[in-house]
C-alpha positions, 0 to 999 in steps of 0.5 A: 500500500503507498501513501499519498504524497500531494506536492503543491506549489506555484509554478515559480522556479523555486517550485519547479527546482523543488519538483524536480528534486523532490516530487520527482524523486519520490519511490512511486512504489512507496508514494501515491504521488500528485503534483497540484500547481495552485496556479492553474488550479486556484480552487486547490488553494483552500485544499491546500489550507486545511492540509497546513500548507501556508507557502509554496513549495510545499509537501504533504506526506500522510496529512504531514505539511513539510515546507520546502524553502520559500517561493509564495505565501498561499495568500499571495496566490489568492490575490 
C-alpha cells in the first residue's frame, strides 16, 4: 500500500527546482504521488489550507505539511 504524497506549489522556479528534486524523486512504489500547481488550479488553494500548507513549495506526506524553502505565501496566490 503507498501513501499519498500531494506536492503543491506555484509554478515559480523555486517550485519547479523543488519538483524536480523532490516530487520527482519520490519511490512511486512507496508514494501515491500528485503534483497540484495552485496556479492553474486556484480552487486547490483552500485544499491546500486545511492540509497546513501556508507557502509554496510545499509537501504533504500522510496529512504531514513539510515546507520546502520559500517561493509564495498561499495568500499571495489568492490575490
Amino acid at each position: 500500500m503507498s501513501t499519498k504524497a500531494t506536492f503543491y506549489h506555484a509554478g515559480c522556479p523555486v517550485c519547479v527546482a523543488a519538483e524536480q528534486m523532490v516530487a520527482e524523486g519520490l519511490d512511486r512504489s512507496k508514494f501515491d504521488v500528485e503534483v497540484v500547481h495552485l496556479g492553474l488550479h486556484i480552487s486547490r488553494i483552500a485544499e491546500a489550507e486545511r492540509v497546513g500548507v501556508r507557502s509554496v513549495p510545499a509537501l504533504v506526506i500522510g496529512g504531514q505539511p513539510f515546507h520546502i524553502n520559500h517561493g509564495a505565501d498561499l495568500a499571495a496566490l489568492k490575490a
